[in-house]
N, C-alpha and C positions, 0 to 999 in steps of 0.2 A: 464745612463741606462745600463742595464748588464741582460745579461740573466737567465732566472730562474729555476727552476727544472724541467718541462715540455716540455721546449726546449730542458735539454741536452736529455731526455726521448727518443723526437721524432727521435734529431739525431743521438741519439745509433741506434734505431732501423731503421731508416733509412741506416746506415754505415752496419748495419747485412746483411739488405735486397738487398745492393749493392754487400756485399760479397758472397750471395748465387746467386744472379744473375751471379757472375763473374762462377760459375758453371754451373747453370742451364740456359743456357740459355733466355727461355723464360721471366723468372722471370726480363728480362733488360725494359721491355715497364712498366712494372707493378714498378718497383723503378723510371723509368725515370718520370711516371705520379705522382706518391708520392711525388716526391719535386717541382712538377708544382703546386698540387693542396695545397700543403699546403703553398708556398711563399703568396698567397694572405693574410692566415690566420696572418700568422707572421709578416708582413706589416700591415694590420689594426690593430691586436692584439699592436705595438707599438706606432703608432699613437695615437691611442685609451688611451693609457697610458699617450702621452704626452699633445698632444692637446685636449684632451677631458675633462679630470681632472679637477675638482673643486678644486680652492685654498684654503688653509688652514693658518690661523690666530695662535697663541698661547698666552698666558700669564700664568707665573710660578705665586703662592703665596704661599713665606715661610716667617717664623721669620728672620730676622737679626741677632738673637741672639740667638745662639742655645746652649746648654750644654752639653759637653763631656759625652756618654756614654750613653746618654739620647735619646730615639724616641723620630723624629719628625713627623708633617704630610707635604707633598709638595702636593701640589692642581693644578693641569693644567689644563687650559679652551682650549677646542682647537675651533675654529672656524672657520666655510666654510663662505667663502667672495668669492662674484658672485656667479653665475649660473655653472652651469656644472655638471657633473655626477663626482661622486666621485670612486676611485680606488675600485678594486674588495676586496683587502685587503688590510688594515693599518695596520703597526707593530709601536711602540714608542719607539723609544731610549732617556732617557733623561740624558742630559753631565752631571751629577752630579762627584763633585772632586774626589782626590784618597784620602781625609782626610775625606769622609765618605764612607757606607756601604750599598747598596741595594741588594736585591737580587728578584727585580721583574721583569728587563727588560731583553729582550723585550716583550713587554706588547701588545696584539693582542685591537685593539680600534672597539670597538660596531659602525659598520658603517652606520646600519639601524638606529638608534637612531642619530647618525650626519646628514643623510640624510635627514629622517624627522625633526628636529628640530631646525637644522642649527647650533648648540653648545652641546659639551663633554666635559662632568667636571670629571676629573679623578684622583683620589687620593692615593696617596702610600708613606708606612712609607722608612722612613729614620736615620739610626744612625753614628753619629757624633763619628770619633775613635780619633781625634787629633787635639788640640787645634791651633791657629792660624786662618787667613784670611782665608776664602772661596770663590770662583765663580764658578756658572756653565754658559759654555761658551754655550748652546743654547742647543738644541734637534733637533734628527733626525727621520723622517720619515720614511718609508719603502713602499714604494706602490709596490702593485700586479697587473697588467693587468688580464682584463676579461679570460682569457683564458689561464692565469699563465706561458707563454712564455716567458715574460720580467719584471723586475723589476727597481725600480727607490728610489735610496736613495736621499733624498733634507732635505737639513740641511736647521735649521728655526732660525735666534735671538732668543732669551728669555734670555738676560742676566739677574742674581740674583748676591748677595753678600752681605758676614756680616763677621763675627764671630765668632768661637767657643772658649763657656768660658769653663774652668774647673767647676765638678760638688761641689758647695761649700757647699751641704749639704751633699754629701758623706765625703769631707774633714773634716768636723765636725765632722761625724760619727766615722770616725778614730780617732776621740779623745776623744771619751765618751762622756758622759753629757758633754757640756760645757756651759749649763744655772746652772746646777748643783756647775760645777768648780766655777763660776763666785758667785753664792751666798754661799758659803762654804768660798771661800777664797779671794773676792772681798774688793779693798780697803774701799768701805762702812766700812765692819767690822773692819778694819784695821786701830786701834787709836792708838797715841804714846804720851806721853806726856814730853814735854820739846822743848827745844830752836833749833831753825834749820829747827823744822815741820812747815807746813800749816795752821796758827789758823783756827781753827774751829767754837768755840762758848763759851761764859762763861759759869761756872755754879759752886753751892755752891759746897765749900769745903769736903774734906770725907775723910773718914780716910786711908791713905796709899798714901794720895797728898804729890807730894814737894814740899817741904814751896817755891822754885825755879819758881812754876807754880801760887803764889800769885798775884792775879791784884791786885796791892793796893790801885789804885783809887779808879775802880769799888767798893774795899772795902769799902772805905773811903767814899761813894755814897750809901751804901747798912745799912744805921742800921733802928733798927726796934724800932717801938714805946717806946715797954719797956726799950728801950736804948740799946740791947746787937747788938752786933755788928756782920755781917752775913760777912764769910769772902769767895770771890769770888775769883778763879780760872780762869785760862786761860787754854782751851781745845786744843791740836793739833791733827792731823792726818797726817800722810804720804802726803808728798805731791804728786801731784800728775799729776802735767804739768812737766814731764817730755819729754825727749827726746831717744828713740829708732831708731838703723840703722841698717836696716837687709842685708846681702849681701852674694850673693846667687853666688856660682861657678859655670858655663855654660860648662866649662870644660871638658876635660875625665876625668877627676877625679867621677865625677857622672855618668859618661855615663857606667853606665852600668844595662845588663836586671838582672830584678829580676824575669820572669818569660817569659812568651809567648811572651807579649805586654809591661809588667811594666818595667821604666825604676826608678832607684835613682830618679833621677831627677827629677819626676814628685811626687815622696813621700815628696821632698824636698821641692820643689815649693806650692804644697798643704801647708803644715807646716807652710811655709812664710805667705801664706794669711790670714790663721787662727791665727799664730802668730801676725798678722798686727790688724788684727780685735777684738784682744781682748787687743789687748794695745788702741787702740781707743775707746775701750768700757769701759775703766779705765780712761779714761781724758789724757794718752799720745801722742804725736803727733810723725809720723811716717815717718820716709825718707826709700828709698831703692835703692838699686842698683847691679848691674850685673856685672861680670869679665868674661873673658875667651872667649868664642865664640861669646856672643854678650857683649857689653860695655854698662852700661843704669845707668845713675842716675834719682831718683825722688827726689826733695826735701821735704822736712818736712813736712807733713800737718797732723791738728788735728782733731778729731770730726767725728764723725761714717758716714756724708754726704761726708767725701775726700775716702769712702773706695771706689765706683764706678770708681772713678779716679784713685785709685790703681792699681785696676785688670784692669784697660783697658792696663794701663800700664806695666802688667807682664804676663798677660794673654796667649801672643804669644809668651814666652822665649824657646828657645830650648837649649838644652846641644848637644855638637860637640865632637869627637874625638880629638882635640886642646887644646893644650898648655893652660895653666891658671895659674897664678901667684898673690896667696893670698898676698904677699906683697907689688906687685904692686895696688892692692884693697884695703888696708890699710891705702897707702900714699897716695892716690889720695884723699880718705875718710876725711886725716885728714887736709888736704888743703881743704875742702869745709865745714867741720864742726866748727859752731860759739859758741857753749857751749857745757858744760858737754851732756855726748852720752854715753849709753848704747850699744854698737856696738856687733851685733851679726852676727858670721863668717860660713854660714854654707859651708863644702868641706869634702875634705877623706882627711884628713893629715895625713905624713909619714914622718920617718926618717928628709929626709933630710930638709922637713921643718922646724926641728929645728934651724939650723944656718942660715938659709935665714931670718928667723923671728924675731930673736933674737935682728938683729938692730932696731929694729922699735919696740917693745912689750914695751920697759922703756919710749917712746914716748908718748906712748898710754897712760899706766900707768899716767902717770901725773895728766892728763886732763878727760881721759873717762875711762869707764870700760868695758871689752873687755869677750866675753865668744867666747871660738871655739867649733862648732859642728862638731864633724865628724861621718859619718855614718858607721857602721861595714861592712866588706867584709865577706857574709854570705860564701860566696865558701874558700875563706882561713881559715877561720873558720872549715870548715866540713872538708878540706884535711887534718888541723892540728888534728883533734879528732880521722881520723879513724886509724885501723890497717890494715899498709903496709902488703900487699901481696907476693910484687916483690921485688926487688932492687931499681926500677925505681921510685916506691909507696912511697917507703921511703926514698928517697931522698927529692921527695916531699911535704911531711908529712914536712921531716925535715926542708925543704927552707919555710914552711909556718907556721912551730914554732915560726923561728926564725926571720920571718918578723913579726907577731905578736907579739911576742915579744918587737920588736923596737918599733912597735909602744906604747904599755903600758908604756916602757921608757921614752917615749917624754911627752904622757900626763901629768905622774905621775912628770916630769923636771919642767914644766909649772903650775902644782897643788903647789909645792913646793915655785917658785918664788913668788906664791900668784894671777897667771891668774884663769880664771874659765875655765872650759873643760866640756864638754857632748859630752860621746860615745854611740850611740845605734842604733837602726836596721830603719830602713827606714818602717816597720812597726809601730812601739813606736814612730815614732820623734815628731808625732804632739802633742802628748800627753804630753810626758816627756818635751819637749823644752818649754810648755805653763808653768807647775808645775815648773822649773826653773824660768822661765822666773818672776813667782809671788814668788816666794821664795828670788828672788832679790832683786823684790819691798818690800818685808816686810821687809827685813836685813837691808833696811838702807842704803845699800851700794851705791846706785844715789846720 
């Protein structure tokens, strides 16, 4: 219990009236009787606050599951248990985390409707700024005594906790249609015909078949009354149980802001899921895994039902100012991997990635096929394009030529040996990486 505005009120004025007294004389009976008459106030007035108070109950109701970026609602009951007079005022403090956003408390609670009705149901929005576990560790109270001399904070349980996912229908949103992508250029449409595909289905002969694609059985089974003979084909299409491994750098390499709140890393991670979700919506099955700040494999799993199990799993990644070592992601990768992989590398490669990488890419090659992403450095970018002012400008300008520079080097080193590369903005990735990613599937090259 601590004292409240009223109190310090009185004993300002009280401290005045002892100061004018130390003048005026008389004025000494008249402050001495002032703090006689009011100690009884100030003594019942806290009492009153502690012993007299009605308890109070609560229970929180929210989702477990809430979505980045997205209001929610929190619902709290609060409820008077036993008899007793309730505080002259209630204030609501509720512990909600520092990975969300309110901006209602403290919240003054309708006391004449608790007192008659013995339950307060009070509801206030909430938004979610940061994926990962949540808990709020309970809510505080604030009681007023009748006579606003003392005050009494008491913390109440109400533990809650869940989840925040990223919003996955924004993450779509960042890559346009993608019911659109998917029926434009979806393996549905996507027929090949010859040895190595997926049979599909027979069907008669037509002109522009390879004699290659003849079933000669089914032919040899197919004539027709008049005697001519109906000659039957064998249909392929891409197959399409393949294998896809996305690996996503936690790093400083991505850690950095693209704006107020946006980080790489979160354009990045979006990309992943959306890129997870549509390889599963193609018949491929999908591993993933983490480097850098946190270490995470998922293994392989097929069919649009493993995608919940995905996101539970990537849901809560953060990127760190730490160390990350794409080659160590690599080799770990290819000790856990049992057939041909699709392995996609997303990080910020530089220079000296080159000869780090370079032991391990002919490895790769063998077995799987390998695409690196890297996301552009918007700010190296804008220092290389402007015109230097200073000395100081241009020096800079020029260190950020000629680090861009290195890097177009290394891609264009890697395009040459016959690796696949994508370079672009953390705005574009989700988009561009998906349009790759089916550009793959149709070349053949799994």
């Amino acid at each position: 219990m601590r004292a409240g505005a009223v109190f310090f009120i009185a004993a300002l004025v009280w401290l005045l009236l002892g100061t004018a007294a130390a003048f005026f004389n008389p004025l000494s009976l008249v402050w001495f009787l002032s703090i006689v008459c009011l100690l009884p106030f100030l003594i019942a007035d806290g009492l009153f606050l502690v012993l007299l108070s009605g308890k109070l109950e609560t229970e929180r109701t929210i989702s477990a599951s809430l979505t980045q970026g997205i209001s929610h609602q929190v619902v709290l009951r609060i409820r008077k248990s036993g008899k007793g007079f309730l505080p002259f005022r209630i204030l609501l403090f509720d512990l909600y985390p520092p990975s969300m956003k309110c901006a209602v408390f403290p919240a003054l609670l309708d006391r004449g409707q608790l007192q008659q009705y013995g339950e307060l149901k009070f509801e206030y929005p909430i938004l979610p700024l940061e994926r990962g576990g949540w808990q709020f560790q309970g809510l505080e109270l604030l009681f007023s005594s009748p006579l606003r001399f003392w005050k009494c904070r008491i913390s109440l349980p109400c533990l809650s906790q869940g989840r925040i996912y990223p919003d996955f229908n924004k993450i779509k949103a960042s890559a346009g249609d993608i019911r659109g992508i998917l029926e434009r250029t979806g393996l549905k449409n996507i027929r090949k015909r010859g040895h190595g595909m997926e049979f599909m289905s027979l069907r008669e002969f037509q002109e522009g078949d390879s004699v290659r694609a003849i079933d000669w059985r089914a032919t040899g089974r197919n004539r027709q009354s008049d005697g001519r003979q109906k000659v039957i084909v064998r249909e392929y299409q891409e197959e399409q149980d393949q294998q896809v491994l996305i690996l996503l750098d936690t790093g400083y390499r991505l850690y950095r802001r693209e704006g107020e709140f946006a980080l790489q890393f979160d354009s990045a991670l979006g990309a992943m899921l959306l890129l997870a979700y549509v390889a599963l919506k193609h018949g491929d099955s999908i591993a993933a895994g983490a480097f850098g700040n946190t270490e995470l494999w998922l293994p392989p799993r097929k069919g649009l039902r493993s995608f919940p199990v995905l996101i539970n799993g990537l849901y809560d990644l953060q990127s760190a100012p730490v160390p990350s070592s794409p080659f160590s992601a690599l080799e770990d990768a290819l000790k856990r991997l049992r057939r041909r992989t699709f392995i996609i590398l997303i990080s910020n490669f530089r220079e000296e990635d080159g000869e780090s990488l370079s032991w391990i890419l002919k490895r790769i090659e063998k077995r799987h096929l390998l695409l690196l992403v890297s996301l552009r450095e918007q700010e190296a970018e804008d220092i290389a394009r402007r015109q230097p002012a200073t000395p100081d400008e241009g020096l800079e300008t020029a260190a950020a030529f000629s680090y861009l520079s290195s890097r177009r080097r290394l891609y264009q080193s890697w395009e040459h040996s016959g690796l696949l590369t994508l370079e672009t903005s953390s705005a574009h990735l989700s988009g561009t990486l998906i349009n790759r990613y089916l550009e793959v599937k149709r070349s053949g090259k799994l």
